[in-house]
NUTOR-67219 format. One line per 8 residues: number of its first residue (from 1); their letters; for each residue x, y, z of C-alpha. Coordinates in pm, 1 decimal, padded with zeros to 6 digits, always signed. Example, Ala and Ser with C-alpha at 12.3 -4.5 7.8 and 13.67 -1.06 7.14 Angstrom:
! NUTOR-67219
1	as	+01230.0 -00450.0 +00780.0 | +01367.0 -00106.0 +00714.0 .
This chain:
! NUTOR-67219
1	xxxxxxxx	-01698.6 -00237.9 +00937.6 | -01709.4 +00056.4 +00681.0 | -01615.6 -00168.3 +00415.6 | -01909.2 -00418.0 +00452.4 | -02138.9 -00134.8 +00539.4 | -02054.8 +00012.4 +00207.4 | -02087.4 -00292.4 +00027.4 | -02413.7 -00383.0 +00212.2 .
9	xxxxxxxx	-02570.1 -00003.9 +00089.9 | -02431.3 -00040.6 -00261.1 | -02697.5 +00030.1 -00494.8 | -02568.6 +00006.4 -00886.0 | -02145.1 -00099.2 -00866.4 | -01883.1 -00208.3 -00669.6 | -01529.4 -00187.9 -00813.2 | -01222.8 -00356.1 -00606.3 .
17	xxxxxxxx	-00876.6 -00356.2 -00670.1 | -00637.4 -00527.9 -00433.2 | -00302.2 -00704.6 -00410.4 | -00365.4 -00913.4 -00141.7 | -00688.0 -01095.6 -00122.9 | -00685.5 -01402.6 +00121.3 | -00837.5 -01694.2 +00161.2 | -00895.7 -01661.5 +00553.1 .
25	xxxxxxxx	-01242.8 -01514.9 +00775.9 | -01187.3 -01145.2 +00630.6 | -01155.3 -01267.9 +00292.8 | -01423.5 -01503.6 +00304.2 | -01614.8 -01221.9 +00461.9 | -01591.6 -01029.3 +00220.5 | -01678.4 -01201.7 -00068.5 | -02020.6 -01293.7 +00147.5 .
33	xxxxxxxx	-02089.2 -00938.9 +00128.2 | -02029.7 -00904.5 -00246.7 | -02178.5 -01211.7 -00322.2 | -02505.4 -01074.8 -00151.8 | -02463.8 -00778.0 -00323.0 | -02499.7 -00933.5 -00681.2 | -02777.4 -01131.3 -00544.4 | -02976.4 -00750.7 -00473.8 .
41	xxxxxxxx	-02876.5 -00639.8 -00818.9 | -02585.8 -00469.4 -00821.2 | -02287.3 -00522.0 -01056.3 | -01930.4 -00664.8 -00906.8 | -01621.6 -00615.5 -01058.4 | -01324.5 -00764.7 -00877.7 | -00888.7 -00753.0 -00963.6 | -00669.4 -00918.8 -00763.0 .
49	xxxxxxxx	-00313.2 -00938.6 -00815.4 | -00196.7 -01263.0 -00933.6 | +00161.0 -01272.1 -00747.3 | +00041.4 -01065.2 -00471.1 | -00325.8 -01327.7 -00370.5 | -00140.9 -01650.0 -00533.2 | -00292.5 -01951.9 -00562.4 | -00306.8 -02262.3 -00753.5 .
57	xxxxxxxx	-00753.9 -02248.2 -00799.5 | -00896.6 -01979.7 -00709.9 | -01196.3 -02192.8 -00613.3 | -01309.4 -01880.7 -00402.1 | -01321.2 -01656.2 -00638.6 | -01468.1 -01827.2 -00909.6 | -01736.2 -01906.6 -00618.1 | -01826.9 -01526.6 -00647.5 .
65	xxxxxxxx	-01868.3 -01544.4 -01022.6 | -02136.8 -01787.5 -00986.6 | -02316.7 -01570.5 -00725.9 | -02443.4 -01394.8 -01060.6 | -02684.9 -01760.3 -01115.3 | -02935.2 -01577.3 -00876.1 | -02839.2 -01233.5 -00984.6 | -03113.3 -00973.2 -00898.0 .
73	xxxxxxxx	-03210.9 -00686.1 -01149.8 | -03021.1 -00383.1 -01203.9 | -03178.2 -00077.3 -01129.3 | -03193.5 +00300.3 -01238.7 | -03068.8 +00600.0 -01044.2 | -03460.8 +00620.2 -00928.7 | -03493.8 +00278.0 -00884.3 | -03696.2 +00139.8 -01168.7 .
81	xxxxxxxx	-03569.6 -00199.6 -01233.5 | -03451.0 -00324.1 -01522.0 | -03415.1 -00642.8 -01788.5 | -03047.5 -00680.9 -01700.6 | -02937.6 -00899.9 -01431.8 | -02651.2 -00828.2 -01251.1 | -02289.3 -00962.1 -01308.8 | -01996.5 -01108.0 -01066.4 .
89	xxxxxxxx	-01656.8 -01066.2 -01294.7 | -01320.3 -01100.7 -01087.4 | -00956.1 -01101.2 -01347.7 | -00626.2 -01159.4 -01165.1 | -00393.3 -00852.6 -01303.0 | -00106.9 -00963.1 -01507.3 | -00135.1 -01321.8 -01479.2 | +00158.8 -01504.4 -01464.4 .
97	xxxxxxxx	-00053.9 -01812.6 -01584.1 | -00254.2 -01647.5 -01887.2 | -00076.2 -01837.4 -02180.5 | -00314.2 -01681.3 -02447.4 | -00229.1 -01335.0 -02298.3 | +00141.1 -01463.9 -02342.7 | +00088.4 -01592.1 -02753.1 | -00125.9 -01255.9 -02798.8 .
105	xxxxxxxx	+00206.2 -01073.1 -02698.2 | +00427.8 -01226.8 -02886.2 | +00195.8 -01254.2 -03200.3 | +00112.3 -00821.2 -03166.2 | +00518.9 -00797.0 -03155.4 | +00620.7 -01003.1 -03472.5 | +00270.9 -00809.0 -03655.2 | +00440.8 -00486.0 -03544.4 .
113	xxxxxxxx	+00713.3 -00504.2 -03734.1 | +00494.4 -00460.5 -04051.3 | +00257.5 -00205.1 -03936.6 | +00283.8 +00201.9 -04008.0 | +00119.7 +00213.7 -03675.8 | +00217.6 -00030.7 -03417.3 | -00060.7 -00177.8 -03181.4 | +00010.0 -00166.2 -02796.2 .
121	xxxxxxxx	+00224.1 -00470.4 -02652.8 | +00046.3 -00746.5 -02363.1 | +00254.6 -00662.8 -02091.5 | +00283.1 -00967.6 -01877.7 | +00620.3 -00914.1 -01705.5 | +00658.1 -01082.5 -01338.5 | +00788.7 -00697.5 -01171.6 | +00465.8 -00488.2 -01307.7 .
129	xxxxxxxx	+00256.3 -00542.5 -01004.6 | -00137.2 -00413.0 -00909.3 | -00008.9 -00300.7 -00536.5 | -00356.8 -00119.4 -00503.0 | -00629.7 -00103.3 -00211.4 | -00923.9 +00066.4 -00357.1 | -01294.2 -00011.9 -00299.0 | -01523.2 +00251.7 -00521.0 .
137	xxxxxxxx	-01928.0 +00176.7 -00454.2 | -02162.9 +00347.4 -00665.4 | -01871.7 +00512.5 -00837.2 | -02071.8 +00672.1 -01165.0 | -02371.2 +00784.9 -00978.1 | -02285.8 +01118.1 -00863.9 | -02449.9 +01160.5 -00505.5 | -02402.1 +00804.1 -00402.4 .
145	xxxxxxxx	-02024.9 +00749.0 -00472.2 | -01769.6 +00590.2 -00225.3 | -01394.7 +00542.2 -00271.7 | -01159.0 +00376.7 +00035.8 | -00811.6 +00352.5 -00020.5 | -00459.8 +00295.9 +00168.7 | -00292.6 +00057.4 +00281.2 | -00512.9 -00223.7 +00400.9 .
153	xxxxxxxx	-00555.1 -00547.9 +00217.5 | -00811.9 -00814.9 +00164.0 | -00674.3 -01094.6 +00545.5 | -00689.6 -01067.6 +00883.8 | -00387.2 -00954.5 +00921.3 | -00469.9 -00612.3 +00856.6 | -00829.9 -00591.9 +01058.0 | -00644.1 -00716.1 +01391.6 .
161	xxxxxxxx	-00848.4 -01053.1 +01442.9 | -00706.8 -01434.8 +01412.6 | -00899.2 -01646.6 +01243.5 | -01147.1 -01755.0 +01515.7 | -01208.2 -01364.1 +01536.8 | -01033.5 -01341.2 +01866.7 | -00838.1 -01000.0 +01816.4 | -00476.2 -01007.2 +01704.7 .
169	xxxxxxxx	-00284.0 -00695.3 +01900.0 | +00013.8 -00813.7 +01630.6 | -00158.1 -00748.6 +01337.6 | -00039.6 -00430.2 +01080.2 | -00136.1 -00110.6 +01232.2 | -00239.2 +00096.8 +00885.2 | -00441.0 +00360.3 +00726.0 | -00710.6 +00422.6 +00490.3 .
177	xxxxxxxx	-00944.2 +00746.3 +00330.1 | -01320.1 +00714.2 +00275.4 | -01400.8 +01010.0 +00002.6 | -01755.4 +01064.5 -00050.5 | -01967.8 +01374.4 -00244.4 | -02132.1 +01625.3 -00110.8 | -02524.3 +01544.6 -00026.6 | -02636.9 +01746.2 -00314.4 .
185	xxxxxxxx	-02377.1 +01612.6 -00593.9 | -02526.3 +01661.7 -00951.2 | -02143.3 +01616.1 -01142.5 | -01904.3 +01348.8 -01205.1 | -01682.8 +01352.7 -00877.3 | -01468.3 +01147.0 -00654.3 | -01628.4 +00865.2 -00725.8 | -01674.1 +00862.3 -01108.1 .
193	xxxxxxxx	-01265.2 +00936.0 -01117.0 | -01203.1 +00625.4 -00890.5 | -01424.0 +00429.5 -01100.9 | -01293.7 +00547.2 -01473.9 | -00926.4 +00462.1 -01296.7 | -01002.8 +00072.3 -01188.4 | -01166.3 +00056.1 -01544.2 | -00795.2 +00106.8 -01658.3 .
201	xxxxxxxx	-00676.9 -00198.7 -01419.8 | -00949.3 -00388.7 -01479.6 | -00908.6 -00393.3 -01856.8 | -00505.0 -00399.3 -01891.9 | -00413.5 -00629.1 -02130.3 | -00231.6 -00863.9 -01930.4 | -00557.8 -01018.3 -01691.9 | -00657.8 -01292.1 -01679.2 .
209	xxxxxxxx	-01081.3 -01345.4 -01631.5 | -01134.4 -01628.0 -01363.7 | -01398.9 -01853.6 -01503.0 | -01583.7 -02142.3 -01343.9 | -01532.8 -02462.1 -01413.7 | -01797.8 -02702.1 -01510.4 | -01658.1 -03048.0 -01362.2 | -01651.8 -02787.0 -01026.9 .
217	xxxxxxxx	-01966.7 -02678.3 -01036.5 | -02121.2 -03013.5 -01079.5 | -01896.2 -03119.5 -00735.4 | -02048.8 -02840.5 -00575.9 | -01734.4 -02665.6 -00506.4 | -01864.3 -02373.5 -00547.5 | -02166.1 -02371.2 -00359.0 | -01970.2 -02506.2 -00061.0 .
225	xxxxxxxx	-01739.7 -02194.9 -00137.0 | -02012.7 -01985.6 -00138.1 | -02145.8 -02144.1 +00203.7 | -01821.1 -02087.5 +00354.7 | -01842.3 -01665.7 +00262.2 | -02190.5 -01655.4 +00460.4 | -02069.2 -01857.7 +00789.0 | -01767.6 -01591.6 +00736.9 .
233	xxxxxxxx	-01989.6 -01292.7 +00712.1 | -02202.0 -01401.7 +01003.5 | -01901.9 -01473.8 +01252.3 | -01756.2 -01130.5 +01140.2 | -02058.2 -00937.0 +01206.2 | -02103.6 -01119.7 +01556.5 | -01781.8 -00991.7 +01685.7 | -01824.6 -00726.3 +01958.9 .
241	xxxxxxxx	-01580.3 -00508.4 +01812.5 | -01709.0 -00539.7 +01445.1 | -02105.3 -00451.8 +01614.5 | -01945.2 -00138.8 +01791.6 | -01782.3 -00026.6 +01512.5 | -02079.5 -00075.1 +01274.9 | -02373.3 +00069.5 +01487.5 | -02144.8 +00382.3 +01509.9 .
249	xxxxxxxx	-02092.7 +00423.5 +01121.1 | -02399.5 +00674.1 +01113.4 | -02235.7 +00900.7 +01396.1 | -01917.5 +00899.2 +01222.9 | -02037.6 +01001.5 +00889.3 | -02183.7 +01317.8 +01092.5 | -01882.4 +01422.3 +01282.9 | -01560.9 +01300.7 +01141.1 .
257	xxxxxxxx	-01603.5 +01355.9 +00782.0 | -01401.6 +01650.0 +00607.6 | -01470.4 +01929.6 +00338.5 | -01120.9 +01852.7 +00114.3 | -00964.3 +01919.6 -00234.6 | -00849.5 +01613.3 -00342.4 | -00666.3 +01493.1 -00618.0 | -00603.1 +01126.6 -00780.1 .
265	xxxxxxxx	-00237.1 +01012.7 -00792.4 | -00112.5 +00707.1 -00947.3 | +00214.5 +00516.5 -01107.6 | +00003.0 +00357.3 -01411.6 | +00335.8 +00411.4 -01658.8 | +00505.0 +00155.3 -01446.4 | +00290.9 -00120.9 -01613.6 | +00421.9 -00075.2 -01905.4 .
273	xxxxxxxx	+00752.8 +00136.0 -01841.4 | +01062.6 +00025.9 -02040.5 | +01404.7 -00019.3 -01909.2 | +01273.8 +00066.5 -01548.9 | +01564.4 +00115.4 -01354.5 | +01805.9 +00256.6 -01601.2 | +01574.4 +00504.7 -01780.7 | +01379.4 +00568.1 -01398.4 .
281	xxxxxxxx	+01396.3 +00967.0 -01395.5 | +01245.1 +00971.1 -01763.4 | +00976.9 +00752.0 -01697.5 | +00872.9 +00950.6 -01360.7 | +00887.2 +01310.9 -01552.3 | +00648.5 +01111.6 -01784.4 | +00361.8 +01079.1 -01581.1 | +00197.9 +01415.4 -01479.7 .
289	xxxxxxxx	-00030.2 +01228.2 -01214.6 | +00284.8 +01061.3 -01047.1 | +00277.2 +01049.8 -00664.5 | +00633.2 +01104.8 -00615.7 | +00654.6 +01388.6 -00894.9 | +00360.0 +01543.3 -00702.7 | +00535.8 +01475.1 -00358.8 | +00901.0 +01586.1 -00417.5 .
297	xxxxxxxx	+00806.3 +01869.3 -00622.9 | +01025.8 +01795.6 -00965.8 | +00800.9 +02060.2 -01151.8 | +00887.8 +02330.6 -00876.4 | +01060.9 +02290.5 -00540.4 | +00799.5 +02218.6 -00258.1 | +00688.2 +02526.9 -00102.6 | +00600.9 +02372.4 +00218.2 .
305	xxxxxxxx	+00789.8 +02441.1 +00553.3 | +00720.4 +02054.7 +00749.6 | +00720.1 +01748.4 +00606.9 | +00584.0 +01442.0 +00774.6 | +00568.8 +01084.1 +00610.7 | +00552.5 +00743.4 +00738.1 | +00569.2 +00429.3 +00533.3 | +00660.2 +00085.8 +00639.9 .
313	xxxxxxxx	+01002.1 +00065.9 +00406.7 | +01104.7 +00385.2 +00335.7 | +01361.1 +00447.5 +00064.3 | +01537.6 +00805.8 -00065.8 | +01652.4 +00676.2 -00370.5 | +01915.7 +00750.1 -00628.7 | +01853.9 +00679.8 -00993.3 | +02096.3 +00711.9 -01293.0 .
321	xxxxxxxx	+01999.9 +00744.0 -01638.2 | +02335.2 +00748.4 -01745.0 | +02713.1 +00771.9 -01641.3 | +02815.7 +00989.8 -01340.7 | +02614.9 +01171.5 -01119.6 | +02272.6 +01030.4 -01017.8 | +01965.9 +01185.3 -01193.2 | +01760.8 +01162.5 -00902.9 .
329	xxxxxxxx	+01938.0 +01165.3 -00529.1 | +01628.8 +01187.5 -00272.7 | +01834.4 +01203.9 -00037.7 | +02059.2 +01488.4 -00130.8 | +01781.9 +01686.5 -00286.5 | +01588.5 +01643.6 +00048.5 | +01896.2 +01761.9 +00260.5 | +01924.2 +02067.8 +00049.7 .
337	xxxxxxxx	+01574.5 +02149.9 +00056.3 | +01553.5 +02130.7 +00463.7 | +01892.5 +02314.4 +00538.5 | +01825.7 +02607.1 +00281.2 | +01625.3 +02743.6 +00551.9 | +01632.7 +02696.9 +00880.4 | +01243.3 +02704.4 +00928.7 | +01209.3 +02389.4 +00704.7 .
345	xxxxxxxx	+01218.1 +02031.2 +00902.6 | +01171.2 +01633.5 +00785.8 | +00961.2 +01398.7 +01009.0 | +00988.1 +01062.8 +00943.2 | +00788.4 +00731.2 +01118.6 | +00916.8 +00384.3 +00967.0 | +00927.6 +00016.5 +01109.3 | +01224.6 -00091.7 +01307.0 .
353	xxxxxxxx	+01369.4 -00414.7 +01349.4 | +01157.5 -00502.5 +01632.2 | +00788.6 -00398.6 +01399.6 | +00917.2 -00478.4 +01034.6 | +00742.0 -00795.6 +00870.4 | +01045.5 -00733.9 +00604.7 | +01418.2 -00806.4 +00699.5 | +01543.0 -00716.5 +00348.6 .
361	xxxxxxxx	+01387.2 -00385.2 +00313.2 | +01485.1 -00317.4 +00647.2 | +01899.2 -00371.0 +00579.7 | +01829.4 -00138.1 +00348.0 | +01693.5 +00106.4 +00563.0 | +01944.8 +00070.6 +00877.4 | +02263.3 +00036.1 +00656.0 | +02160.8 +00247.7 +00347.5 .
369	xxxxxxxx	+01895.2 +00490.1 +00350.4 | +01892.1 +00664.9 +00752.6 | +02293.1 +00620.8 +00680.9 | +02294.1 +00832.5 +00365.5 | +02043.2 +01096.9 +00496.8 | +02229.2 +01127.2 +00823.4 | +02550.0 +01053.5 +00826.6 | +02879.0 +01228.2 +00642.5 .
377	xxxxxxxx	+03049.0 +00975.8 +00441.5 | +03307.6 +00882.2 +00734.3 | +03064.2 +00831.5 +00995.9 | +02800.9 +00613.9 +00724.3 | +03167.8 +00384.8 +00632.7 | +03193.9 +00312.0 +00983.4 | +02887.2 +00226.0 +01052.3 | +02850.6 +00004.1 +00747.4 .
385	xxxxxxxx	+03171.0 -00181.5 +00817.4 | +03106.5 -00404.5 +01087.0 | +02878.6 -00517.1 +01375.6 | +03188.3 -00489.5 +01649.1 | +03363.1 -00211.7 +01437.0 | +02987.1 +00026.0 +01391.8 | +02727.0 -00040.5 +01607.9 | +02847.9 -00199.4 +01917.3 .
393	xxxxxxxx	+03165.2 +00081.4 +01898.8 | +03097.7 +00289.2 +02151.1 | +03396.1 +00567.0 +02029.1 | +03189.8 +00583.8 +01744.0 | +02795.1 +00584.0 +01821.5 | +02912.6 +00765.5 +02184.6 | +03096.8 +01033.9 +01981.3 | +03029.9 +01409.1 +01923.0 .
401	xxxxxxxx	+03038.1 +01387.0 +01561.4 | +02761.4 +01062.0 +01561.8 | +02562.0 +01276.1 +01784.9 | +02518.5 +01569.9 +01611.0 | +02465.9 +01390.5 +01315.6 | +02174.9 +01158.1 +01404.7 | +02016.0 +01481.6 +01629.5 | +02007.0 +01678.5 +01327.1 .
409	xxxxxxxx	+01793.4 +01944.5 +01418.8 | +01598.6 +01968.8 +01151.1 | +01545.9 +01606.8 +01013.1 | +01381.5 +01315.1 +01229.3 | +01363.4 +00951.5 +01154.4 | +01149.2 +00786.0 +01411.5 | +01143.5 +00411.4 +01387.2 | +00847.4 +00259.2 +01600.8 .
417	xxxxxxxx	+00904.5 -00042.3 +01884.3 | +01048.2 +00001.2 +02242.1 | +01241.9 -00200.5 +02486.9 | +00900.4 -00266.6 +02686.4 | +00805.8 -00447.5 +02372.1 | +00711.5 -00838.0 +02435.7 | +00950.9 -00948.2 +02165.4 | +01237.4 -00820.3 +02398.9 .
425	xxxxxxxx	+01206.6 -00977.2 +02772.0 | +00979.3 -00847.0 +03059.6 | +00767.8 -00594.1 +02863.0 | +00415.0 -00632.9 +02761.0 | +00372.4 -00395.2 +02534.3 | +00257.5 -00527.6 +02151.4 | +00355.3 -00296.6 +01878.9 | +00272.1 -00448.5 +01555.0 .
433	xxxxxxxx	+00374.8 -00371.5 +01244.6 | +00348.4 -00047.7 +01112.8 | +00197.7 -00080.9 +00764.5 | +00019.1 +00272.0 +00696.2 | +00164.6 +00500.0 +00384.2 | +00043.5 +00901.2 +00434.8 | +00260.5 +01211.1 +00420.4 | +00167.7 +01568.8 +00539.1 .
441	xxxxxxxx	+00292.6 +01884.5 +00437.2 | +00137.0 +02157.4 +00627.7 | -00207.0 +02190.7 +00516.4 | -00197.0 +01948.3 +00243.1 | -00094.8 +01524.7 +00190.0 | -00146.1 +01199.3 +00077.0 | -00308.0 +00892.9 +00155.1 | -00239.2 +00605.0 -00066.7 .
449	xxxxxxxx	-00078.2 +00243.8 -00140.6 | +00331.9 +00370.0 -00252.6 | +00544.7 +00261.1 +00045.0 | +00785.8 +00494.7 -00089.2 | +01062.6 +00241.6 -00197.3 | +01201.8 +00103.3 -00536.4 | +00921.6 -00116.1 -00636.3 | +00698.8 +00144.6 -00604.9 .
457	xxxxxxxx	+00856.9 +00406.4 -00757.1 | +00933.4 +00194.9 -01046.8 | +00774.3 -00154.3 -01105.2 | +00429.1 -00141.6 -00918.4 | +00100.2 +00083.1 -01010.4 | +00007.8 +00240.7 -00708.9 | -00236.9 +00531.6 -00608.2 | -00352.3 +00755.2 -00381.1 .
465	xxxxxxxx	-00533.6 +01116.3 -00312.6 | -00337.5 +01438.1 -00258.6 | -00560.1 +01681.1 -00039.5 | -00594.1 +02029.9 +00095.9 | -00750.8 +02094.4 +00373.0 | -00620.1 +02186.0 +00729.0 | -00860.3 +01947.7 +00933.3 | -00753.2 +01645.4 +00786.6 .
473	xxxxxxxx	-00427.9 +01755.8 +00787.4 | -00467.9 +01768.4 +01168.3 | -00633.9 +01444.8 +01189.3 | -00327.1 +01334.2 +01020.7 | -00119.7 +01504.5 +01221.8 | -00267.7 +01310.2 +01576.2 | -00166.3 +01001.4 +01407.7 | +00173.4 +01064.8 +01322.8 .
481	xxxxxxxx	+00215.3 +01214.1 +01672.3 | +00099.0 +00885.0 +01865.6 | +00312.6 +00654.2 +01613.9 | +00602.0 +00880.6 +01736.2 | +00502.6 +00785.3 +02074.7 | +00582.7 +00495.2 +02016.3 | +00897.9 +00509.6 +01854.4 | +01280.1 +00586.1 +01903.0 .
489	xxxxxxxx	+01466.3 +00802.9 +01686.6 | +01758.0 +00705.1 +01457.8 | +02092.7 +00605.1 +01604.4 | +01971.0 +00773.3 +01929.2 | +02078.8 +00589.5 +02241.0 | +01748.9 +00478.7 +02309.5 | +01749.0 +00280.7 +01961.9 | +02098.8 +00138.3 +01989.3 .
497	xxxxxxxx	+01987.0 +00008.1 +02333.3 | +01699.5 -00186.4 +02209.5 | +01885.4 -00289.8 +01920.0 | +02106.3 -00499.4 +02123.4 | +01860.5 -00602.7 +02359.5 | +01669.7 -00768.8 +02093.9 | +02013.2 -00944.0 +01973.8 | +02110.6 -01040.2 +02307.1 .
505	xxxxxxxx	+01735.5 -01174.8 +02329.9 | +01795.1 -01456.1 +02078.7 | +01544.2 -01588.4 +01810.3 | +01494.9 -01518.1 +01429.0 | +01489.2 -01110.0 +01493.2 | +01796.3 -01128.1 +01658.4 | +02012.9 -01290.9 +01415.1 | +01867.3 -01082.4 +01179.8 .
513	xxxxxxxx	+01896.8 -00811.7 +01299.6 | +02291.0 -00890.3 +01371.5 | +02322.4 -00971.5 +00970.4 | +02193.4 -00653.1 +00863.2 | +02533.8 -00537.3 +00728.7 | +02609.1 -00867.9 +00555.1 | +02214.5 -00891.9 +00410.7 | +02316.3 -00528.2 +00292.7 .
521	xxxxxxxx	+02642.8 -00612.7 +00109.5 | +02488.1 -00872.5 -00055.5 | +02148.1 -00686.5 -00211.8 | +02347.3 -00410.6 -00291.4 | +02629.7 -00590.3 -00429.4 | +02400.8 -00806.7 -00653.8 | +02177.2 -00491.4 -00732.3 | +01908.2 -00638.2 -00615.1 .
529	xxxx	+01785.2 -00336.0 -00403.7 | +01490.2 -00275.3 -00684.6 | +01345.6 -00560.5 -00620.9 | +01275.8 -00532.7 -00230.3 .
C-alpha cells in the first residue's frame, strides 16, 4: 500500500531499482501505478536486473515506455507547468543480451592499450548483479522526497497474496525503511542522496535501454500490456487488506515515523571489482561506504555491547588474499570480539530447513557457518562427517561438550520454523520464509538488501541505511524478538527434533535436508560456495 500511495502522490520523479520485477498481479500493479504517473506528468525511471527479472521480451516493460505517448507536462516545485512532457525509461542492469555493450567493451580494451589515460571498461560480467530494492519519489525536491528500501521485490511473493489476490500465509516474511524529510526541508537530504545513487545504476555502462518495438506496437501488444497493469491496479486496490492498509497510511505517517541519523551504505566497487574472490579484503577496505566495513568495524573494533542480525542466508566468511592465514575470518574475529568481555553477546535469526526457499545456501549454513562459529574443531568434524555418525548420534549431539558449545552463553543462532509447522504432520502453523536483512547494535543498525553471504559481499551491489536513533532501534528490536518466537536455536534439542521430524516426514525438504552434508562436500569441494 505505501508503495502505490507514494507513487500515486509523486509529483516530479520516481526512481526504481530492483532485482526482481515479475510479471504477475503485483508487478502488473505496479507498473499501472507508474504508468499513471507519467500520464500526470511526472518522470519514470525504471532498472531491473537482467538475470534477476529474466525474460525473453519484456513486452511489459516496454508497455510502460509507451505510457510516455500521453505523457502529461512536467511541472515546477510551485507547480507551473511546463513545455516538457514527461518520460517512461526502464534499462535492464548489465544485460547479458546487450551485444553493442559487449563490442563497446572489447573495442575501449584494445584502444586502451594506446592511450596515456585509459577510459573505463563496459563491465558486462554474468556475477556483477543489481540485488537492490529501492523506490526514491520526488528524490531532488527537498521537502517532498521518499526513499523505501529492504528486502522486498517487485511479485507476489513478497506482499503475501496469490495471484487471484487471495492472501498467501507462505509468502517471504521481510522488511523495508520509508525515509522521508522533515516538513520544513530547504537542503538536499535523504532523498536527493537516494536519487544521485540510482543515477549511478541507472547509467552503468553495462544496461541495456528497453525500447519498443514497432511491428509490436502496431499488434497492439502494448496497449493490451498496458490494459492488463490497470485491471491489475484495480484488483489490488479492491483487496480488503490492501483498502485497510491504505486508508491508514495518513495515521501512520503521524505516529510511527522516527527522528533518525541515517547514513547510505552500498557495495558499488563490486560492479566492477577485479579478481573478486582472491583479492576480496582489498576490494572491501576500498570502499569507505561499504556495509560490511561499516558493520564489522575494520576501521576500529565495534564499540557496541549486543549485536542482533537476521538475514535469510547468513554467512561469516573467510577470505584469503594470499597464502596462509585468512585475511578476513568473520567468524573468528566475531568470537574474539564477544568473549573479550563478558558483557558483549551475538543474536542471530536465519531460515531453517523447514523456512529456507534455498537448499544450497542452507548446507552451507548447517554444515559450515553455525559449525565454525560454534563448534571446536572436533565437535564441527563430527558433525560434518555423516548423517548416522553427526546428527542422528546421540553420544555426540546428547553430550556435555555439544551442549555447552551450541548454549554458548553469549552467542545465539536462532533459526525460525517449529514442529507445529504444516510442512511437518499435525501442525497448522505457516511460517514462511524469512526473507528480511536488518542488524541492530544497541542504539544504532541497518536496513538494507546484503543478505550477508558471498555474493553480496563480493559480486552483487547492494545498499542500505545505517541509523542512530534508539526508537527505531526498539522498533527493530520487537521484530527480532517475535521472529525469535518463532524459532529454535542451533543444535538445541528442540532443532534436532524437528530436523528429523521433517526427514522422517518425507517429500523434497526431507531428502534435502538428509543431503545437507553431501550438498556441502560438493560446493565446497568445487569452490563453488561464492556463488550461492
Amino acid at each position: 500500500a505505501w508503495k502505490i500511495h507514494l507513487i500515486g502522490n509523486a509529483r516530479h520523479t520516481i526512481d526504481l531499482a530492483y532485482y526482481i520485477f515479475d510479471r504477475d498481479t503485483v508487478g502488473y500493479a505496479m507498473l499501472g501505478a507508474l504508468c499513471a504517473a507519467v500520464r500526470r506528468g511526472v518522470d519514470v525511471r525504471l532498472v531491473v536486473d537482467s538475470i534477476g527479472s529474466l525474460h525473453p521480451t519484456h513486452a511489459e516493460l516496454k508497455a510502460l515506455v509507451t505510457c510516455a505517448d500521453g505523457a502529461g507536462a512536467l511541472r515546477t516545485p510551485s507547480g507551473r507547468q511546463l513545455t516538457q512532457r514527461a518520460r517512461a525509461q526502464v534499462v535492464l542492469f548489465n544485460a547479458v543480451s546487450n551485444l553493442s555493450g559487449q563490442l563497446k567493451s572489447l573495442g575501449r580494451r584494445i584502444a586502451n592499450v594506446f592511450r596515456k589515460t585509459p577510459k573505463p571498461r563496459i563491465s558486462i560480467k554474468l556475477n556483477r548483479r543489481l540485488h537492490d530494492k529501492l523506490l526514491v519519489v520526488d528524490g531532488e525536491f527537498p521537502s517532498r522526497g521518499a526513499v523505501v528500501i529492504g528486502g522486498r521485490n517487485v511479485s507476489n511473493h513478497y506482499f503475501g497474496i496469490r495471484e487471484d489476490g487471495s492472501p498467501d500465509p507462505d509468502s517471504y516474511r521481510d522488511v523495508e525503511l520509508l525515509l522521508m524529510p522533515p516538513r520544513a526541508a530547504s537542503n538536499a537530504g535523504v532523498g536527493a542522496i537516494a536519487a544521485r545513487y540510482f543515477q549511478i545504476l541507472f547509467l552503468h555502462l553495462g544496461n541495456k535501454d528497453l525500447q519498443p518495438r514497432s511491428l509490436a506496437r502496431n499488434f497492439g501488444v502494448y496497449r493490451r500490456q498496458r490494459e492488463r497493469f490497470m485491471a491489475a491496479l484495480a484488483r489490488i486496490r479492491s483487496i480488503p487488506g490492501f483498502s485497510r492498509a491504505y486508508r491508514a497510511i495518513g495515521n501512520e505517517l503521524d505516529g510511527h515515523m522516527r527522528n533518525s541519523t541515517v547514513r547510505l551504505a552500498h557495495e558499488l566497487t563490486n560492479l566492477t571489482s577485479r579478481r573478486a574472490a582472491t583479492s576480496a579484503a582489498k576490494n572491501l577496505l576500498s570502499n569507505p561506504n561499504s556495509i560490511m566495513r561499516q558493520m564489522l568495524g575494520f576501521d576500529g573494533r565495534p564499540e557496541f555491547a549486543t549485536l542482533r542480525l537476521v538475514s535469510p542466508y547468513l554467512f561469516f566468511v573467510r577470505f584469503w588474499d594470499g597464502p596462509g592465514d585468512p585475511a578476513i575470518d568473520e567468524a573468528r574475529y566475531l568470537r574474539e570480539w564477544v568473549e573479550g568481555d563478558p558483557r558483549r553477546r551475538i543474536e542471530i535469526v536465519s531460515n531453517s530447513v523447514l523456512t529456507t526457499d534455498n537448499h544450497l545456501a542452507q548446507a552451507l549454513i548447517d554444515m559450515e557457518m553455525a559449525p565454525r562459529l560454534l563448534l571446536d574443531d572436533e565437535l564441527r568434524e563430527r558433525w560434518q562427517r555423516s548423517l548416522r555418525g553427526g546428527e542422528f548420534n546421540t553420544e555426540l549431539v546428547g553430550g556435555e561438550s555439544w551442549r555447552k558449545a551450541v548454549g554458548h552463553p553469549q552467542i545465539f543462532f536462532y533459526q525460525t520454523g517449529r514442529i507445529d509447522s504444516h510442512l511437518i504432520g499435525p501442525g497448522a502453523t505457516h511460517y514462511g520464509k524469512l526473507h528480511a536483512k536488518f542488524f541492530i547494535a544497541d542504539d544504532t543498525g541497518f536496513v538494507g538488501t546484503t543478505n550477508f553471504d558471498y555474493r553480496s559481499r563480493i559480486l552483487n551491489n547492494e545498499a542500505g541505511f545505517f541509523f542512530t536513533d534508539a526508537e527505531l532501534s526498539a522498533d527493530l528490536d520487537s521484530e527480532f524478538e517475535r521472529l525469535k518466537s518463532m524459532s529454535y536455536r542451533w543444535g538445541s534439542p528442540e532443532w534436532l527434533q524437528m530436523r528429523r521430524a521433517l526427514m522422517a516426514r518425507g517429500g523434497f525438504k526431507s531428502k534435502v535436508t538428509r543431503w545437507q552434508r553431501m550438498v556441502y562436500r560438493f560446493l565446497h569441494g568445487f569452490y563453488l560456495s561464492w556463488l550461492i
